[in-house]
C-alpha positions in Angstrom: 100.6 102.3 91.6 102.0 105.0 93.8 100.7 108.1 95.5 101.8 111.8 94.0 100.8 115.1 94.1 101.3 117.3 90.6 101.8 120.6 90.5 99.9 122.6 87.7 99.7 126.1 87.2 100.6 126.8 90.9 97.5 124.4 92.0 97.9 121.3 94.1 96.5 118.6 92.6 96.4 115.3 94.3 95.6 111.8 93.9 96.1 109.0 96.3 97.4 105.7 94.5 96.7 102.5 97.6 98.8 99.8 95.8 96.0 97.4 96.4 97.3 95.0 93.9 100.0 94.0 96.3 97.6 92.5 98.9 97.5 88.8 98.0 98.3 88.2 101.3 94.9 89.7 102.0 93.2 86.8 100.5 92.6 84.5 103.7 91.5 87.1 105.8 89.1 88.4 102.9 88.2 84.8 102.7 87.1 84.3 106.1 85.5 88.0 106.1 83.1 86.1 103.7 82.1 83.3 106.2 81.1 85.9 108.7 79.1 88.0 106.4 75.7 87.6 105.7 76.5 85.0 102.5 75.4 81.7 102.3 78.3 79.0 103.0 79.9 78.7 99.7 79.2 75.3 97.1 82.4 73.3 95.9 81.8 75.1 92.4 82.2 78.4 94.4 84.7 77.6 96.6 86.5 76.2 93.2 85.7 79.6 91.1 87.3 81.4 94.0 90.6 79.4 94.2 90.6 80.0 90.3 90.5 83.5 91.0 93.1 83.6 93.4 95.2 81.9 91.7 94.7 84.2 88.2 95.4 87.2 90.2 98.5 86.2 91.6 99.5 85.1 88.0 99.2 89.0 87.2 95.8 88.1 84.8 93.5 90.1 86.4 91.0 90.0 83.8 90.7 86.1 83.8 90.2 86.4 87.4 87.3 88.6 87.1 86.1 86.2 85.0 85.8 83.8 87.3 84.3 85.7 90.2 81.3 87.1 87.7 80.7 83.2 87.5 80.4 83.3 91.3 77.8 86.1 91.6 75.6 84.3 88.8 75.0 81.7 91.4 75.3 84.1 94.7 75.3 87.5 94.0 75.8 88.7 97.6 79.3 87.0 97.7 81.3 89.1 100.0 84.6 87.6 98.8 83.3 87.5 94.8 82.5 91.3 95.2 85.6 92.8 97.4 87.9 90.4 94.9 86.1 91.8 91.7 86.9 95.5 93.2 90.6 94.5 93.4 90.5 92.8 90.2 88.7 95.8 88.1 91.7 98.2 89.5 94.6 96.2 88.2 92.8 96.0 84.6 92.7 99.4 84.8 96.2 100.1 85.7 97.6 97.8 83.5 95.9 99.8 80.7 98.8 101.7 78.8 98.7 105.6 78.5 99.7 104.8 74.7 96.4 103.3 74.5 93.5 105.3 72.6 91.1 107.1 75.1 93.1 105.5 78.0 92.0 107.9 80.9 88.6 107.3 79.7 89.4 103.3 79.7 91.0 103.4 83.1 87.9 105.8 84.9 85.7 102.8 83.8 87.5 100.2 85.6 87.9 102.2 88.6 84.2 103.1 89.1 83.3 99.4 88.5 85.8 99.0 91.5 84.1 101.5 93.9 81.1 100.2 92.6 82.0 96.3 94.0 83.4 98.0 97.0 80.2 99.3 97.6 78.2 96.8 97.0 81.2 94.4 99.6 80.1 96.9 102.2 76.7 96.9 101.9 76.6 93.0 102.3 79.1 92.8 105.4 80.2 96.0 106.8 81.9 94.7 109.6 84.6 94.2 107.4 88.0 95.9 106.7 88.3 95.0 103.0 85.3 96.4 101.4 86.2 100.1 103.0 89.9 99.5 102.1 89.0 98.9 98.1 86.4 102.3 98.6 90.0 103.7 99.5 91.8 102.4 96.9 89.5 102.9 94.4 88.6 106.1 94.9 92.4 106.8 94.8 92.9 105.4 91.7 90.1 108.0 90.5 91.3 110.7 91.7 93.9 111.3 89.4 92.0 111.3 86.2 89.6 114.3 87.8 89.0 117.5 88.0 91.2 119.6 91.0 88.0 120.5 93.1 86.6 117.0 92.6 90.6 115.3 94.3 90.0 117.8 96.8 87.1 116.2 98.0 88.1 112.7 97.4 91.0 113.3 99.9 88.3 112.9 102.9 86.5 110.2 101.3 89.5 108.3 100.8 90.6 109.2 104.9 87.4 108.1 105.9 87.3 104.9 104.4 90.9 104.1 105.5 89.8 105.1 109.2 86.8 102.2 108.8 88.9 99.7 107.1 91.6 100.1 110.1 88.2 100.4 113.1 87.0 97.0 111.3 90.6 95.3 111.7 94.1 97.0 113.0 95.8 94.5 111.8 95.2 95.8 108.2 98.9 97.0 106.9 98.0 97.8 103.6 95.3 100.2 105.5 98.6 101.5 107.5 100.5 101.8 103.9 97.6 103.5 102.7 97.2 106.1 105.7 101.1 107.1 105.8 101.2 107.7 102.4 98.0 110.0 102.7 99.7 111.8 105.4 102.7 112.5 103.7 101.0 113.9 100.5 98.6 116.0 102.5 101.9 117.3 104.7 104.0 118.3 101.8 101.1 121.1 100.5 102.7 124.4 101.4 100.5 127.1 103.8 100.5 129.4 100.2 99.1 126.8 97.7 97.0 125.5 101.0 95.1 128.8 101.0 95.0 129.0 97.4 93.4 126.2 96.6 91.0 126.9 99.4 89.9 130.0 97.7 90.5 129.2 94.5 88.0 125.9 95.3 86.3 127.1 98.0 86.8 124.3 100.4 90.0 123.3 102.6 92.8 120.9 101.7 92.6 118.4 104.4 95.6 118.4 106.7 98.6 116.0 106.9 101.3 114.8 109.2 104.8 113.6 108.6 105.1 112.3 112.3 101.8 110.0 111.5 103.0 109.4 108.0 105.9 107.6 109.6 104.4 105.8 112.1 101.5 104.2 109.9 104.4 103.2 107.5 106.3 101.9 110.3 103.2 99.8 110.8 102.9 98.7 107.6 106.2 97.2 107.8 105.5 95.4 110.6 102.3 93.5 109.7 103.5 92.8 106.3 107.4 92.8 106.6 108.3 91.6 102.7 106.2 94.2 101.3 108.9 96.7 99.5 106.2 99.2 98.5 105.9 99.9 102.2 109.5 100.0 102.9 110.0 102.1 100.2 107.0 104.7 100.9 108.7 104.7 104.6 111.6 105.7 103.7 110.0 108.7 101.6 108.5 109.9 104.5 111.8 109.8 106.4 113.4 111.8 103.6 110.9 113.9 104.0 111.4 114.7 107.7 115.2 114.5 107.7 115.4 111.1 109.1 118.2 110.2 107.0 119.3 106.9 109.0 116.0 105.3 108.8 115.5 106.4 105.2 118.9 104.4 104.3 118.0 101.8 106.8 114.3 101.3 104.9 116.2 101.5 101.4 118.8 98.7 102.3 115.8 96.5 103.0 114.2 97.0 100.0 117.4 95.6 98.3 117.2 92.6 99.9 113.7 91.8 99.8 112.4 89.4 96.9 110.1 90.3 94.1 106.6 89.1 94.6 104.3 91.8 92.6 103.8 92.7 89.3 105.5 96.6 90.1 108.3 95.5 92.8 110.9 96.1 90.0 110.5 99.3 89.3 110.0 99.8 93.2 113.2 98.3 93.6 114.6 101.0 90.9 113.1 104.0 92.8 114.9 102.5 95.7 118.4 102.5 94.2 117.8 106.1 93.1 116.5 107.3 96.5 119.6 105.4 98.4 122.3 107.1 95.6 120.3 110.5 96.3 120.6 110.7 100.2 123.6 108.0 100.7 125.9 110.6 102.1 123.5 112.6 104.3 
C-alpha cells in the first residue's frame, strides 16, 4: 500500500495509502489501549480469540483473523482491541483483492468502509486512544483512491485530522509519523497551476503540504520503528524530492539491509534498488 497522486486530464487526483498492515508491532500498545478503555477485563476465551488473531494476521491471513475477532464481539461487543483489530484486518482483505478480480473496486470500497466503520466504532468506545484515529486515517486513505476527485479532495483533511488525533493521543505513534510525512509530501508536490485549478474546478482548496515536515515526520518514523523499510523508503522519497541526495542514498542503503517482515517489503525493497540506481550519482 503506498501513497500516490495521479494525474488525469490535467486534475490532481490524490489518495493517501497509510500502510497500516505493517503495524504488528502496534499490537501491545493496542492491547493495553483496550485495558484502559471503557471494556470489561477480557475472559481467557477472549484473551485466547485475540492471540488467534494476532497471530493470523502476522501469518498474512487476514480474513481468518477477522474471524476470530467477530467471535470476540459476540461475547463483548465494545472490545476496543476486537474493533481497532477488525479495522486493520478488513483493510488488508481488501488490498489483497486483485484488480483482475470481477468488480474489484467495488470489492475493495466494501472492505474499506467496514474498516472506517470499526474505526469508528474503536473511537467511540475509547477515544483517548491513538489507534482507533490512526485506522479512520488509514482507512479513509485506502478510500480515497476508488472516488470521485471532489470527494479525495475532501478526504485529504479528514485523513490530516485524524493523523493529528492519533499523534495528540500518543507521540510515540511512528506509523502516525509515516503517515503524516507521506501526506505532506503528496500535498507539496501539487503545482500552484493545478492547485488553483482544482480549486475552481471543485470549488474548494487543496490542502497545503511541506517537504521540510514531510522529512522530519519520516525521520520520526524511523526512529520509533527503525526496521520498518516502508518508512525508510518513503524518507528517502521525500529527500529526493527536496534535493537531499545524501540522505536519500543514506535511507536507500538501509533499506537493503533491513530484513523482510511484511507481506509488501519485497517489492519495497525493489522500489528501493530502482530509486538508489536512479539518484546513485547525484
Amino acid at each position: 500500500m503506498r501513497p500516490l497522486i495521479l494525474l488525469h486530464c490535467g486534475i490532481v487526483i490524490f489518495s493517501l495509502f497509510t500502510q497500516p498492515g505493517s503495524a504488528h508491532s502496534s499490537d501491545a500498545a493496542l492491547a493495553e489501549d483496550a485495558r484502559t478503555g471503557c471494556c470489561r477485563q477480557a475472559g481467557p476465551d477472549i484473551k485466547q480469540l485475540l492471540k488467534n488473531a494476532d497471530r493470523l494476521h502476522a501469518q498474512f491471513k487476514a480474513k481468518e483473523a477477522a474471524g476470530e475477532l467477530q467471535k470476540v464481539l459476540q461475547q463483548e461487543p465494545q472490545n476496543f482491541e476486537a474493533l481497532a483489530k477488525l479495522s486493520r484486518a478488513h483493510i488488508d482483505i481488501g488490498d489483497m483483492i486483485p484488480e483482475s478480480a470481477e468488480d474489484w473496486q467495488e470489492k475493495r470500497m466494501k472492505e474499506y468502509r467496514a474498516a472506517e466503520d470499526y474505526a469508528r466504532k474503536a473511537v467511540r468506545v475509547n477515544s483517548n486512544s491513538t489507534w482507533g484515529y490512526f485506522y479512520i486515517a488509514a482507512s479513509l486513505g485506502n478510500m480515497a483512491g476508488l472516488l470521485p476527485v471532489a470527494k479525495q479532495i475532501d478526504l485529504a483533511g479528514e485523513i490530516r485530522s485524524a493523523v493529528e488525533k492519533a499523534l495528540a493521543m500518543d507521540p510515540q505513534n511512528g506509523f502516525a509519523y509515516h503517515v503524516y510525512g507521506v501526506w505532506h509530501r503528496k500535498m507539496a508536490e501539487i503545482g500552484k497551476t493545478k492547485r488553483v485549478f482544482a480549486s475552481l474546478l471543485y470549488g474548494r482548496s487543496v490542502p497545503t503540504g511541506s517537504l521540510e515536515k514531510s522529512i522530519d515526520y519520516l525521520k520520526k518514523a524511523v526512529l520509533l520503528n527503525p526496521t520498518v523499510i516502508a518508512s525508510r523508503l518513503e524518507l528517502a522519497k521525500s529527500c529526493v524530492a527536496a534535493e537531499n541526495w545524501t540522505l536519500a542514498r543514506t535511507s536507500l542503503n538501509a533499506v537493503r539491509e533491513l530484513p523482510i517482515q511484511f507481506s509488501d517489503d519485497a517489492k519495497h525493497k525493489e522500489k528501493g534498488e530502482e530509486l538508489f540506481e536512479e539518484i546513485k550519482e547525484r
